[in-house]
C-alpha angles and dihedrals in degrees: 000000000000088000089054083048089056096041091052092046092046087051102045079048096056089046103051089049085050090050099043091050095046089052085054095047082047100056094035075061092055105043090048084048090047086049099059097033086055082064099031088046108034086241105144096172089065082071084059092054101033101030125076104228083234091065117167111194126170135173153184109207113190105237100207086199102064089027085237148103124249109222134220103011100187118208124181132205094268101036071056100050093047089037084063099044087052109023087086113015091120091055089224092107096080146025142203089275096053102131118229099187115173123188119183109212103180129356110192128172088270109010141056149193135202157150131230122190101185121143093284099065118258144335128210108192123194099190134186140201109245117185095331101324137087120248132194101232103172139024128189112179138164132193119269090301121251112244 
């Protein structure tokens, strides 16, 4: 009886942590798709949700003109959040085909990793869990890259 016991208890405990770990993969998803549909959409308030105050972004954009890249490109939180609320008020910065790729590369208890292909080029997150949710910390991003 005691080794059915075991064997129960081992097997509710390898589900919870699946589960838990599936929930967090789940929500590192959604804040990286809040953050793209705050810019797709004009839907600033999807920053607040999605965007850790403390934000770090940094970025390298191809000038075709110079034939060059313009290098660390710093962004706040709120050059972000109106960013968000302007980039595409218009609705001519994106189609029906703009991609909104998300990989997922590590998801740990408090970190995460993750990708993001979207019309401006691509997004590297380093997320983190904050009382409870998880918040996108640092972006590092680049134009469509030149092959």
């Amino acid at each position: 009886m005691k080794k059915h016991t075991f064997i129960y208890i081992v097997f509710i405990a390898l589900f919870s942590f699946s589960t838990v770990a599936q929930d967090d993969k789940a929500q590192v998803t959604s804040a990286i798709q809040d953050y793209v549909n705050a810019l797709y959409e004009v839907k600033p308030e999807l920053i607040e949700k999605s965007v850790d105050t403390t934000l770090r972004k940094i970025g390298y954009w191809y000038d075709s003109e110079s034939n060059d890249y313009k290098d660390n490109l710093p962004m706040t939180y709120e050059q972000l959040y109106n960013l968000a609320g302007s980039w595409n008020k218009n609705g001519d910065r994106i189609t029906a085909d703009s991609p909104k790729e998300i990989v997922i590369y590590e998801v740990n208890d408090k970190t995460a990793m993750a990708k993001l292909t979207a019309e401006w080029g691509i997004d590297l997150f380093h997320l983190g869990k904050v009382k409870g949710q998880w918040k996108i910390m640092n972006i590092i991003w680049q134009s469509p890259p030149k092959l």
